[in-house]
C-alpha positions as CSV (number, residue, x, y, z in Angstrom):
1,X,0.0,0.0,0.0
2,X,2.7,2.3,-0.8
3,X,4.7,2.6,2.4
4,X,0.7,3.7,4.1
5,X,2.0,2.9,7.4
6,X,4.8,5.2,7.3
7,X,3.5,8.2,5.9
8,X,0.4,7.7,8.5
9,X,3.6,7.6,11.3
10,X,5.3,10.3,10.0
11,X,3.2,13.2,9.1
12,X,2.3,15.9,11.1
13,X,1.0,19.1,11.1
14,X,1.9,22.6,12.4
15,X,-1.5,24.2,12.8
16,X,-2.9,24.4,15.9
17,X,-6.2,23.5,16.3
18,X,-9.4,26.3,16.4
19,X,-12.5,25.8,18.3
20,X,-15.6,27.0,15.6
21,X,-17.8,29.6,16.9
22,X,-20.9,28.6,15.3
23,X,-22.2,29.9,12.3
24,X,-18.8,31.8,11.1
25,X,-16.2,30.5,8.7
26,X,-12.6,30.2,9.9
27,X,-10.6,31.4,7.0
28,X,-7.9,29.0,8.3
29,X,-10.2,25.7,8.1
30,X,-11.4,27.3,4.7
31,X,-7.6,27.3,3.8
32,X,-6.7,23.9,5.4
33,X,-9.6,21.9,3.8
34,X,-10.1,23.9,0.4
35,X,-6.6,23.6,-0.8
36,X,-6.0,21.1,-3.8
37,X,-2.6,19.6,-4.6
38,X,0.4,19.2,-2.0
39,X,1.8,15.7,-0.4
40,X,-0.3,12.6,-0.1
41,X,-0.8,12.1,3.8
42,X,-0.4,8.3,3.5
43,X,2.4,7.2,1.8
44,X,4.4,11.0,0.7
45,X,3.8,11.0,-3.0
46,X,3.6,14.7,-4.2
47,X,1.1,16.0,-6.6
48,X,-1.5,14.6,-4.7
49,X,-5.1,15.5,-5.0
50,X,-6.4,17.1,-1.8
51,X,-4.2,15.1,0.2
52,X,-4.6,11.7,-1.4
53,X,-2.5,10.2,-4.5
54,X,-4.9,7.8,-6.5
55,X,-3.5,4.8,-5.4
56,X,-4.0,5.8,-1.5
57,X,-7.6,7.3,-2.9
58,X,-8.4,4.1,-4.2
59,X,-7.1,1.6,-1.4
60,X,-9.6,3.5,1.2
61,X,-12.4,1.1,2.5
62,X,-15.3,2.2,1.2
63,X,-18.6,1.2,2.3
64,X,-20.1,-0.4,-1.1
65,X,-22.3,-2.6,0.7
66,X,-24.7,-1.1,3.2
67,X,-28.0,-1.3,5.1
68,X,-30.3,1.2,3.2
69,X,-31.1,2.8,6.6
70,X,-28.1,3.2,8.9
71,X,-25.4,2.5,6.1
72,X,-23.8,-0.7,8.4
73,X,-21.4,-2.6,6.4
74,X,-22.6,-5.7,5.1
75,X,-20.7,-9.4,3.5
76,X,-23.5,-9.3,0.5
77,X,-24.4,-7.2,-2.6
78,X,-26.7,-5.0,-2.3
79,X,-28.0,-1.3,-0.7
80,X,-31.2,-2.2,-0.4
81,X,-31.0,-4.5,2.3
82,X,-32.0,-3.7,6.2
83,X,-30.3,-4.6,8.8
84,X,-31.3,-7.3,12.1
85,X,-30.9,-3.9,14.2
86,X,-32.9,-1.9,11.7
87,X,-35.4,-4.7,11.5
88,X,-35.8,-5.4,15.3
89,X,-35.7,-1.6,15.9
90,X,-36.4,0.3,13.2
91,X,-34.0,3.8,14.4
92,X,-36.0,7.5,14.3
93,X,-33.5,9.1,11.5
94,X,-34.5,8.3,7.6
95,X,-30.9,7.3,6.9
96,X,-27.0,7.4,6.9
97,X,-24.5,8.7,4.3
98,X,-20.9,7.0,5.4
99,X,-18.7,6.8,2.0
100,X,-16.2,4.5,4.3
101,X,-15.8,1.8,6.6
102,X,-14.2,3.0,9.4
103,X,-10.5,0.5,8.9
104,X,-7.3,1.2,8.4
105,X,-6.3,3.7,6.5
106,X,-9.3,5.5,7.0
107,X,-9.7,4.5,10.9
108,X,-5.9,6.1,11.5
109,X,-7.0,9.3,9.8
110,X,-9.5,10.1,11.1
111,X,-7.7,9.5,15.0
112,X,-4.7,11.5,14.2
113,X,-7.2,14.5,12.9
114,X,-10.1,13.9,15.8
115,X,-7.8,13.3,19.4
116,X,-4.5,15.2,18.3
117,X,-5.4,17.7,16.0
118,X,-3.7,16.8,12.8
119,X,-6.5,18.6,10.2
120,X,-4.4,17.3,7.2
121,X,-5.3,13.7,7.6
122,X,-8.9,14.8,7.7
123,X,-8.6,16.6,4.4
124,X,-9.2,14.3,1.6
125,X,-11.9,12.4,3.7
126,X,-14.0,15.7,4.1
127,X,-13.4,16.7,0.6
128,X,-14.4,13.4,-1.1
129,X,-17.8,13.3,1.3
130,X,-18.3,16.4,-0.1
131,X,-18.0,15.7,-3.6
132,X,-20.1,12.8,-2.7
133,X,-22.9,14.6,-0.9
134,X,-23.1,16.9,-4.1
135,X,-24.0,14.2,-6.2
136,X,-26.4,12.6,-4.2
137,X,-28.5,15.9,-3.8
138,X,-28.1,16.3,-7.5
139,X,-29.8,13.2,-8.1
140,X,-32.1,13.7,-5.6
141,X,-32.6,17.5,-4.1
142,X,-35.8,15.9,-2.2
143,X,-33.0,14.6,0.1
144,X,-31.4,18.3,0.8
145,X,-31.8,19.6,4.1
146,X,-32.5,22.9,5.2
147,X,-29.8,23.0,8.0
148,X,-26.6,21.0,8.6
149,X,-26.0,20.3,12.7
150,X,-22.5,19.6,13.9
151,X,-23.2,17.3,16.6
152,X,-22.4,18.5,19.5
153,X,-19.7,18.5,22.0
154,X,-20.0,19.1,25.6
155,X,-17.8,22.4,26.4
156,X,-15.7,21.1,28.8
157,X,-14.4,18.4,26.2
158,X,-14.2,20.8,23.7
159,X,-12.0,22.8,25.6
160,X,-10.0,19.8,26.3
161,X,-9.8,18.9,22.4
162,X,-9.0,22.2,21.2
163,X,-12.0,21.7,18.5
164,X,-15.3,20.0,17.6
165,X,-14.5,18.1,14.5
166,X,-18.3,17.6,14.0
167,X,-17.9,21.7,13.3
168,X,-15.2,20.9,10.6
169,X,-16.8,18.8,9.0
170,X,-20.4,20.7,8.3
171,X,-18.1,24.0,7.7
172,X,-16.5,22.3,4.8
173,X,-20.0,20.6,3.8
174,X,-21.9,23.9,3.9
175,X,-19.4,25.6,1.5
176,X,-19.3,22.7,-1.2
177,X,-23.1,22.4,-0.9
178,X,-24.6,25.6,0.3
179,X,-26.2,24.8,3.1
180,X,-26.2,26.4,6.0
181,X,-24.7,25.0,9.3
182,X,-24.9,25.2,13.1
183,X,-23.5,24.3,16.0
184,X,-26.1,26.6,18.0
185,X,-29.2,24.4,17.8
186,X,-28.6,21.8,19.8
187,X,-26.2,21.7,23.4
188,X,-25.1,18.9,25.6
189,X,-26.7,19.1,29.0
190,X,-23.8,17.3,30.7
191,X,-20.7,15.9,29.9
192,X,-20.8,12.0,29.6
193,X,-18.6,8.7,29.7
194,X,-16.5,8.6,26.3
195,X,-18.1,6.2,24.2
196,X,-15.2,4.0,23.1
197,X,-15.7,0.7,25.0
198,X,-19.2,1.1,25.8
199,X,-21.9,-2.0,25.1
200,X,-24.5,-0.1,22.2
201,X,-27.1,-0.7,25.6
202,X,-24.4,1.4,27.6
203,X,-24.2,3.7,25.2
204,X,-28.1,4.6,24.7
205,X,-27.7,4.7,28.6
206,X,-25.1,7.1,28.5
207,X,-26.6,9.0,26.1
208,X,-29.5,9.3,27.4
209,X,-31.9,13.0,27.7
210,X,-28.2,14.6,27.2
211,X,-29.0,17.0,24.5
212,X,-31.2,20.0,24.4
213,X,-32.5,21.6,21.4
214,X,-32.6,25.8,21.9
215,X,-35.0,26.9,19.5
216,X,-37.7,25.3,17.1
217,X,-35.8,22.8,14.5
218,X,-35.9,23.1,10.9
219,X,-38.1,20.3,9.0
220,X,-35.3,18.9,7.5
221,X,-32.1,18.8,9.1
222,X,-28.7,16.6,7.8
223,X,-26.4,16.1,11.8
224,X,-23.3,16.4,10.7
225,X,-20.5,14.0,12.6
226,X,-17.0,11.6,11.8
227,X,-17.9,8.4,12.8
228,X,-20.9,6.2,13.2
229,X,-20.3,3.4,15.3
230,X,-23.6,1.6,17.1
231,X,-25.9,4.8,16.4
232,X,-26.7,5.3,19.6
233,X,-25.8,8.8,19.3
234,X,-27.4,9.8,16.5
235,X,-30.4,8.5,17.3
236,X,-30.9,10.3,21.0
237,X,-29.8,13.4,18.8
238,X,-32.6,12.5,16.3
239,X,-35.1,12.1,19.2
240,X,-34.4,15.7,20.7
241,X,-34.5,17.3,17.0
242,X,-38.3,15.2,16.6
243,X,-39.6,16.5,19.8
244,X,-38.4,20.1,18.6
245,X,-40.5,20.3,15.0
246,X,-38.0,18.1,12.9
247,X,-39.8,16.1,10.2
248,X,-36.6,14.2,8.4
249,X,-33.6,14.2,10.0
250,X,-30.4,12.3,8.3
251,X,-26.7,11.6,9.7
252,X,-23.6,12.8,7.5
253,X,-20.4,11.0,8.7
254,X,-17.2,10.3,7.4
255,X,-17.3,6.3,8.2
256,X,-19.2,4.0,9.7
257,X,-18.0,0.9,11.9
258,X,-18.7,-2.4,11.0
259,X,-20.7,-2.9,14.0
């Protein structure tokens, strides 16, 4: 895979992370996420295409294969398929867009960019959901939502983090798709157990009546995050938005786990 292991061990970057205000573009996320060209983040080709060579581009796991509903990776052909969690419990949100599996390379990436800060990994995965995300409201603009939501981040973790990559992430998506984006709608009540490690019954636990929606929700909304692992967020986010006036609400991630 090119020396992939290397370059993911080697690379670094000198920005220092910026927690998003809201609503406002940072002209340096703009700058780090916008920029084509420059050295592939995997295995140190040059000439790469926002951060990816081809080869690396085309060696990333992605998530052919899904249940039609929350996008879990499945063994068999098909996207029109439901999963045994869908089927036993059918979740509140109308569906997931994850390009990827969340496995190496893509699983390194995205932990470099989310716990230390390294934006540059990130880079080609945002832009290519992008891309994506532009087609798919292309060839369907019922699916377009009137408002993006960064899921949220309790403050105190934020603070810790330097960032909400959830923010990132529906910055870059409301520039390439012109929609707008939030991270205002919807706060954490309290700060909860990390998620990594949890049971998915822990997790609905731990989630539980944590986020509180400040105003009327849109009828359509997209929440905007980098990973979707058992759902369990996304669907006590999906709840909250319901209760608030939400008619359709959709997750936009980066990846989602195999399960």
């Amino acid at each position: 895979m090119k020396q992939m292991i290397k370059g993911l061990r080697l690379l670094s970057t000198l920005l220092t992370p910026k927690v998003n205000s809201g609503e406002r573009i940072h002209h340096s996320v703009r700058g780090i996420l916008c920029s084509a060209g420059g050295q592939c983040v995997a295995c140190l080709e040059p000439n790469a295409h926002f951060g990816l060579c081809t080869p690396c581009r085309q060696d990333l796991p992605a998530n052919h294969w899904h249940c039609r509903q929350c996008a879990l990776p499945l063994a068999f052909e098909g996207n029109d398929r439901l999963c045994g969690q869908c089927l036993q419990d059918p979740p509140p949100f109308s569906g997931v867009i994850a390009p990827w599996r969340y496995r190496f390379p893509v699983d390194s990436m995205i932990q470099r960019y989310k716990y230390n800060g390294q934006r540059t990994f990130a880079r080609p995965l945002i832009n290519d959901l992008a891309e994506h995300l532009v087609s798919v409201l292309e060839a369907a603009p019922e699916r377009r939502p009137e408002l993006l939501v960064a899921s949220p981040m309790h403050p105190a973790r934020r603070r810790q983090r330097g960032f909400n990559q959830a923010a990132d992430i529906a910055e870059q998506i409301s520039i390439r798709c012109g929609i707008p984006w939030t991270t205002e709608l919807v706060i954490r009540n309290r700060r909860t157990r990390p998620q990594r490690g949890l049971s998915r019954e822990e997790r609905l636990a731990n989630l539980t009546r944590i986020f509180h929606v400040t105003r009327r929700a849109p009828e359509r909304i997209a929440i905007v995050d980098d990973v979707v692992t058992t759902g369990a967020t996304a669907r006590s986010l999906t709840i909250a938005l319901l209760e608030a006036g939400a008619r359709d609400v959709q997750i936009w991630a980066l990846a989602r786990t195999p399960g």
